[in-house]
N, C-alpha and C positions, 0 to 999 in steps of 0.2 A: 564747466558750464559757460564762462566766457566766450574760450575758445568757440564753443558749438554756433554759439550767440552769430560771433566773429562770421565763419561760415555760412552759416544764415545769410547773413546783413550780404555779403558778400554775393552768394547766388543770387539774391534776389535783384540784385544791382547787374549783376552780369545778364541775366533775361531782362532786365526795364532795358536797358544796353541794346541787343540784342532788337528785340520787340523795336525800340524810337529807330533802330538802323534798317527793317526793314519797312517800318512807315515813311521814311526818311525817302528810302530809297523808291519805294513805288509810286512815291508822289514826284519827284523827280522824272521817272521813266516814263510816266502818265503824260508827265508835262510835253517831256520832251515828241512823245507818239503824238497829241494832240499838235503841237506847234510845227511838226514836221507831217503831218495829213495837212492842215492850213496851206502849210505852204506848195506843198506838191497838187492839191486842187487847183491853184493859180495857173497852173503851167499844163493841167490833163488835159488830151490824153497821152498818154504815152505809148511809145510805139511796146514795148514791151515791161512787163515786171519781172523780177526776179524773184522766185520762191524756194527759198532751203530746205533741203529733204529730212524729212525724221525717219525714222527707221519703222518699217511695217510689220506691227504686231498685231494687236487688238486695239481697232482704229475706233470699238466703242466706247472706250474708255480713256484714249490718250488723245486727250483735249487738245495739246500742243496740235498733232496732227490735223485734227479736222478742222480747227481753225486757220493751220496756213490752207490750206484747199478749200475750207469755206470764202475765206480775206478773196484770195484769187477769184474765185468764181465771181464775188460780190463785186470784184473790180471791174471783171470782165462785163457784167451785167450792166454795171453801173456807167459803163463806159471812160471809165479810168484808164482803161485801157486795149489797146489792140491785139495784143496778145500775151500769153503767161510763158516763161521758160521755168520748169524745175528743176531744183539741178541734186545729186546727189545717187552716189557708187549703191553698189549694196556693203556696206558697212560693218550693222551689227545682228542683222539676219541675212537670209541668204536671198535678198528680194531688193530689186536695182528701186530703192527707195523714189528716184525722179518718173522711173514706168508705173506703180503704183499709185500715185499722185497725181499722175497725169490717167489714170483711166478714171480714177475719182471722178475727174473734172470732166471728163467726158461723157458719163453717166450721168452727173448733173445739166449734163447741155450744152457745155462748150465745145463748138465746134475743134473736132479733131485737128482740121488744119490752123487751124489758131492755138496750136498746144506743141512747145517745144520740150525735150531734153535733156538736159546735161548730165551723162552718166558716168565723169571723172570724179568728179570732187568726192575726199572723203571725211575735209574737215570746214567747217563753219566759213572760211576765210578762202577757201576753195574755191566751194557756193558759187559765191558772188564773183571771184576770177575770171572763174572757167567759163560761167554764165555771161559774162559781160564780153569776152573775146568772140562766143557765139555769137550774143546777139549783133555786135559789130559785122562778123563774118553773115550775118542774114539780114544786114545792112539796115539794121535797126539804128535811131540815133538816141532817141529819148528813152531812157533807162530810170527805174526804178528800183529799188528792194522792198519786197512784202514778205515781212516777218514779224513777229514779235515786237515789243516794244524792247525787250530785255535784250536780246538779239541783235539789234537795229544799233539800238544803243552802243552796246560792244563794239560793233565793227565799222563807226563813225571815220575810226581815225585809217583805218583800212581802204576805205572806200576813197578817203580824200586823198592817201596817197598813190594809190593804183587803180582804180574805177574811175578816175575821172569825170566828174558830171551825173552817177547817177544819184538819185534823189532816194530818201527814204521813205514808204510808206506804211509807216509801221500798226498791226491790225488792232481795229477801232473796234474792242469785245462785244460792245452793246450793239454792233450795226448787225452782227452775225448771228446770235446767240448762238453758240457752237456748243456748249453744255445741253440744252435744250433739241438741239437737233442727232438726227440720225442720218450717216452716207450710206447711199443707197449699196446694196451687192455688188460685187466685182470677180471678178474670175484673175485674180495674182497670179497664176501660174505662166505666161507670155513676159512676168518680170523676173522670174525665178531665176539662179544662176546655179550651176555645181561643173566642179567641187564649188566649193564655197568655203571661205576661213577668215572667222570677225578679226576684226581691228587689233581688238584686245592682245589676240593670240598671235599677228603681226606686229607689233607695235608697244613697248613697251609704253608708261603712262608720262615719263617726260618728252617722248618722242611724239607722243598724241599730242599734249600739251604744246608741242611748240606747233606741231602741223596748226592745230587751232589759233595759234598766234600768228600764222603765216609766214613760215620755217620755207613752205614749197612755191607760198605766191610770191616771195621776193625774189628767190631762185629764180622760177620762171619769167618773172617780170625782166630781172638783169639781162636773159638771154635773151628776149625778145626787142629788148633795146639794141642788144648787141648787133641784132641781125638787119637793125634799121639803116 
């Protein structure tokens, strides 16, 4: 019976645990999204933002989605910015995740030639690379990332060492309500790609794991130094 007790006492400590780390932590990300919107208002607009691609499944239900495409549009509207780059392969369906996002956004009203891209990247740290070498190469200079706070957060120390200068503007939920809304229809099939073969079944999960720790963007970085 002790024992049992023991157990008890124990789970119930491992979820308070648990539970204070993840209040912990969203208070934190909260902060940090809020202190880094402040600051990137000070310096808008920007000539572009960067947006990570999700993978295109059932865009009614997967909130992450429609909030990076709603963040963007509201930036574009709000005049945050002069134009949106998306970036992102097709990945984990057979749909080039940055063409899907960008017809979103076009649907909602952003003009098309204000709508960039990037259909390399296939991991988080990519993203923001590949996007940033674009938007250089279309002589953009003030650079952003609109993502997530959680996202944004992650790839701080990424950005300081190979993005140089761009800013974070991580999405503000209450400006969007992205739960609350609906994207409009789109015709996916102009993003479709085949054959087609997910990540997964390329890519073993420590192999993913480091491309998302930026295994490819250091790579690439060194040779592009190399060639300065």
């Amino acid at each position: 019976m002790k024992t049992f007790k023991k157990i008890v006492k124990y789970v119930v400590y491992f979820h308070l645990f648990v539970i204070a780390c993840a209040v912990l932590g969203h208070c934190t990300f909260q902060h940090y999204a809020n202190t880094s919107y402040e600051a990137a208002k000070k310096v808008a607009p920007f000539d572009a933002v960067i947006v990570p691609g999700v993978p295109y499944e059932d865009t009614s239900t997967n909130i992450i989605y429609k909030a990076r495409v709603l963040w963007a549009k509201h930036l574009y509207d709000s005049g945050f910015t002069k134009n949106i780059i998306f970036s992102g392969s097709a990945v984990y369906t057979p749909y080039i995740e940055s063409r899907t996002m960008k017809l979103y956004a076009v649907a909602l009203g952003v003009p098309e030639s204000n709508v960039f891209t990037e259909e390399k990247a296939e991991h988080s740290s990519e993203n923001v690379y590949y996007s940033w070498k674009l938007a250089r190469q279309l002589g953009f200079k003030k650079i952003a990332l609109a993502t997530d706070p959680y996202q944004s957060g992650m790839l701080k120390g990424l950005i300081k060492d190979y993005t140089p200068g761009v800013m974070s503007l991580p999405i503000q939920f209450e400006k969007i309500q992205a739960r609350e809304k609906i994207l409009p229809r789109i015709d996916p099939s102009s993003a479709k790609v085949s054959p087609f073969v997910a990540l997964p079944k390329r890519e073993g999960f420590w192999e993913r794991f480091r491309g998302t720790m930026g295994k490819r963007v250091k790579a690439e970085a060194k040779l592009d130094e190399n060639k300065k």
